[in-house]
C-alpha positions in Angstrom: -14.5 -59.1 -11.1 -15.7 -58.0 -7.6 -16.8 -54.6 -7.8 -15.8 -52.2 -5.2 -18.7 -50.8 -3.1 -19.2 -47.2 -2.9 -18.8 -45.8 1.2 -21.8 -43.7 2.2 -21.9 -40.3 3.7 -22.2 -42.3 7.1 -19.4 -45.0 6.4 -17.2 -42.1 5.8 -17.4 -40.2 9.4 -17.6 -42.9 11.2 -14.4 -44.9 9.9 -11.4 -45.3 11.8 -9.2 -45.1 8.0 -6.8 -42.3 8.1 -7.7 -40.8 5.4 -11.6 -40.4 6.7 -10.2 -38.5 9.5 -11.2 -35.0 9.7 -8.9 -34.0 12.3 -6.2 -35.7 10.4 -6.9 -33.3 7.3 -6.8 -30.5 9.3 -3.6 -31.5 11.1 -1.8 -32.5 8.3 -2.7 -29.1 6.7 -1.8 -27.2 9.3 1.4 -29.2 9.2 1.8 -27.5 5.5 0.8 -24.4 6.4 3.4 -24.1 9.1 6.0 -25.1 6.7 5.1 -22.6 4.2 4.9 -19.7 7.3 8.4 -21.0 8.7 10.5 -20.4 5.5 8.3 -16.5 5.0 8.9 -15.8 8.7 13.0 -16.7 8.1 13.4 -12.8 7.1 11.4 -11.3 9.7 13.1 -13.4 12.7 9.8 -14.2 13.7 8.3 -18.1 14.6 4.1 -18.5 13.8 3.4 -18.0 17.0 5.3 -14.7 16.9 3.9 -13.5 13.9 0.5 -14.2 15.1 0.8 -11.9 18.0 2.4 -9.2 16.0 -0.9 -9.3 14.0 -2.7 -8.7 16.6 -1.0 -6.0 17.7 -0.5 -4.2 14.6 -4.3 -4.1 13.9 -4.8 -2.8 17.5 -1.7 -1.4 20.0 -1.5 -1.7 23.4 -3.7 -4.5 24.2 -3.6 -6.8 28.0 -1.8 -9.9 27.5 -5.1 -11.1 28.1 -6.4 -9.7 25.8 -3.6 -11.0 23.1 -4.6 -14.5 24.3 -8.1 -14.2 23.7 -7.9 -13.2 20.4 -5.5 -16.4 19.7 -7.4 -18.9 21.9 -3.8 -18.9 24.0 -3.4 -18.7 27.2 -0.9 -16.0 29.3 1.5 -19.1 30.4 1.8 -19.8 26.6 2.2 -16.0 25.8 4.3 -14.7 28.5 7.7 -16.4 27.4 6.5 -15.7 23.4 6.2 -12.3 24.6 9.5 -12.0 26.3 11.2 -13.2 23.8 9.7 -10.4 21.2 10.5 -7.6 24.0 14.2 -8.7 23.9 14.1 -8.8 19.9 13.1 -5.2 20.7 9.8 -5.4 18.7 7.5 -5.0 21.7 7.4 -3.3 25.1 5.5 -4.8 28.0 4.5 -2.8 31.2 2.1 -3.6 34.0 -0.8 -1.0 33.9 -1.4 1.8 36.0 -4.8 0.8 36.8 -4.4 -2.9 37.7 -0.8 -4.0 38.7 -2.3 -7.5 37.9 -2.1 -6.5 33.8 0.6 -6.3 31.8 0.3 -3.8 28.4 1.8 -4.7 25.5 2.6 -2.4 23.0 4.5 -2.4 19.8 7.9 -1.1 19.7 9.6 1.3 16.5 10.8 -2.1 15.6 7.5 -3.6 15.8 5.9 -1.2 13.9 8.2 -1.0 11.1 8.2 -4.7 10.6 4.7 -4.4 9.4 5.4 -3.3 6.5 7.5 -6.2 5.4 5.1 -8.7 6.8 2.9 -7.9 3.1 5.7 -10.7 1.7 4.5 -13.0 4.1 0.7 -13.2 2.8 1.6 -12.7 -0.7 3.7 -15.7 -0.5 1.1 -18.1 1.4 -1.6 -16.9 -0.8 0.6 -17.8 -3.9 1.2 -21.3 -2.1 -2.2 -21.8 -1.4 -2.4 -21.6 -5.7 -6.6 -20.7 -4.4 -8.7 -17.7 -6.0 -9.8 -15.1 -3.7 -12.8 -16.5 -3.7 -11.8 -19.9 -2.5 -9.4 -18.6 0.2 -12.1 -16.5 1.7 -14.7 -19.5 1.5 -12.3 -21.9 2.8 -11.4 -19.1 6.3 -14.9 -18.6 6.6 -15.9 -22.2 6.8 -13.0 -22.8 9.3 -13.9 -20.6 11.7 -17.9 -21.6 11.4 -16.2 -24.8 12.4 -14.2 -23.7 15.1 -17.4 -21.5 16.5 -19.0 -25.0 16.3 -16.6 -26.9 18.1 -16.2 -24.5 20.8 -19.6 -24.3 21.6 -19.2 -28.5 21.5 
């Protein structure tokens, strides 16, 4: 019988199989991840996108649009119809500021604010799905965004 040979480290990254693909793993996982987000997001009428933004502005109000963009790698001509479309949900409120007509402030609405406290169901659930320890789920974030610092810099 012919013996299969094992692939080395090098064999691996440089194959053009499918299932060598980095990108592919993370694709296909973020494919999963979405799905698991969608059906938690369901009650809070919110998309991913959405919820990602309400994150961000329910661990610091009243931030540029800018801003908001920065923190999700996005940029405003992504955000501003995401953004509209939370202001006529009622869960944000968007102004230009004061200073600098050019800027737009977002803020959190009553709504918005009292949403957070049902967004708790959300994490539970992923981390249940994730069926991962503590540990693991923190080791796996970290090592995500060491490689997004990386790739960035790329």
């Amino acid at each position: 019988m012919a013996r299969m040979k094992q692939k080395t480290s090098h064999e691996k990254t440089t194959s053009l199989l499918l299932d060598d693909q980095l990108c592919f793993a993370l694709y296909s996982t973020g494919l999963a991840m979405n799905k698991i987000y969608r059906s938690l997001l369901r009650d809070l009428g919110l998309t991913y996108p959405q919820y990602l933004v309400m994150l961000v502005l329910w661990e610091r109000d009243g931030l540029t649009v800018s801003e908001i963009g920065e923190r999700l790698f996005l940029d405003s001509a992504t955000l501003t119809p995401l953004l509209k479309r939370l202001e006529v949900a009622g869960l944000v409120h968007r102004q230009r500021a004061q200073a600098d007509e050019r800027q737009v402030i977002v803020s959190l609405a009553p709504d918005g604010e009292a949403l957070k406290s049902r967004a708790n169901a959300v994490q539970q659930g992923v981390v249940g799905a994730t069926q991962c320890s503590a540990d693991e789920l923190v080791a796996t974030r970290k090592a995500l965004e060491s490689l997004r610092e990386r790739l960035l810099r790329a």
